[in-house]
N, C-alpha and C positions, 0 to 999 in steps of 0.2 A: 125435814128441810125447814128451816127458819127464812122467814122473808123480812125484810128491813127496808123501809121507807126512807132515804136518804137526799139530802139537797146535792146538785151539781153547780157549783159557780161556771160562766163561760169562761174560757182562757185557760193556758198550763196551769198557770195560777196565782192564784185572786191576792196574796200577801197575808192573808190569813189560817187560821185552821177552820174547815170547812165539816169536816167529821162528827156527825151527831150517829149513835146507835141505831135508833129507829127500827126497834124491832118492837118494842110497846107500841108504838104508834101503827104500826102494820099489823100485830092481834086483831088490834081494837076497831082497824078504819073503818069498817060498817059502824061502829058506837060513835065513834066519832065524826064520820060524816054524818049521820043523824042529827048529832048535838050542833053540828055546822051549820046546817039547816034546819033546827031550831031556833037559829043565834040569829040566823040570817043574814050570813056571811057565806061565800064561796067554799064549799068543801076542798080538802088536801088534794085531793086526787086530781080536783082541776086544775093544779098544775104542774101533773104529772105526763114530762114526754121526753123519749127515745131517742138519744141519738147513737151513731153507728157504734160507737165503743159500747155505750152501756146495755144494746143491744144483742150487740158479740157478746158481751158477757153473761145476759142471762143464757144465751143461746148453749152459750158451754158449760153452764150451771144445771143445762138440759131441762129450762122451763122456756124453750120457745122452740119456731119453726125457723130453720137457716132460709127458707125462699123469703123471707119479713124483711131479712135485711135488703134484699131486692127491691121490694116494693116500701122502704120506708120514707115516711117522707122527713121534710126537715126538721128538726127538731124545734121545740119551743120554747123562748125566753122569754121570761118576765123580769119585770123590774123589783128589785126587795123589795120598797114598800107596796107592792100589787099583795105580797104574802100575810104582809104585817095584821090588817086588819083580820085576819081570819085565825091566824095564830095566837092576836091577843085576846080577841074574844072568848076562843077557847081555855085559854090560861086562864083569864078571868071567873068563867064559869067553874072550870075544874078547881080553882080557888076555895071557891065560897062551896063546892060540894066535891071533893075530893073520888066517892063514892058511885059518884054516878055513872063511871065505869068499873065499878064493882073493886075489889081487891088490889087493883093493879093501877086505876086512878092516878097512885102519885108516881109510878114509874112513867108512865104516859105526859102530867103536868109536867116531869122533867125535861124532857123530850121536848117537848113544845118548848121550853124557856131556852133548852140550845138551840134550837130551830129560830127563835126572837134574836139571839143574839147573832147569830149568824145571817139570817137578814136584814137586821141594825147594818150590820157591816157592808152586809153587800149593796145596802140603799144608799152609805156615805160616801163610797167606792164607785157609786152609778154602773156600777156590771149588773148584770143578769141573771138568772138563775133557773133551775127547775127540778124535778122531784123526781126519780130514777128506784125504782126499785129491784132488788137481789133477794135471791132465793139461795141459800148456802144451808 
């Protein structure tokens, strides 16, 4: 089962393309939230949250418990530029050392530069956002 780290805009939708892969970046997120906290910026995962749909759906991907959606609570939205400093730092880094997560490095630096642009978007947009992850 492959897991992917993926952005959610608030609303049907945002007027853009929202779709990054994010399956390099979910390998690696313990390396990565490392190197986050290294940088001294907020790791990925801290703005990662649930809401009812994406919840249903890992639930049917059979990586969760159906009573959650019960007890979930609301989901959480950030604003793009809340992402930006933490996504470019890591860009940044991953930059000047490609290696520092080993082989897969530049699959992951890619990743983050659609991650950049798509919260470029969503912060000129003033919508929302947050991080949702699939298990397929």
């Amino acid at each position: 089962m492959a897991a992917s780290m993926y952005i959610v805009v608030q609303g049907e939708d945002p007027g853009f393309n929202i779709y990054v892969n994010g399956r390099a970046l979910a390998r690696h997120e313990s390396a990565v939230e490392r190197l986050a906290l290294e940088l001294g910026v907020r790791p990925l995962l801290e703005f990662f949250s649930a809401d009812e749909s994406s919840m249903a759906l890992l639930i049917e991907e059979g990586a969760g418990n159906p009573d959650l959606l019960k007890r979930l609570p609301p989901p959480q939205w950030y604003r793009g530029e809340d992402g930006l400093p933490t996504v470019m730092a890591l860009i940044e880094s991953l930059e000047n050392d490609p290696q520092q997560l080993g082989t897969e490095g530049a699959s992951v630096l890619e990743e983050l530069r659609e991650y950049e642009i798509v919260l470029r978007k969503t912060a000129e947009r003033d919508l929302r956002w947050h991080l949702a992850v699939s298990w397929r």
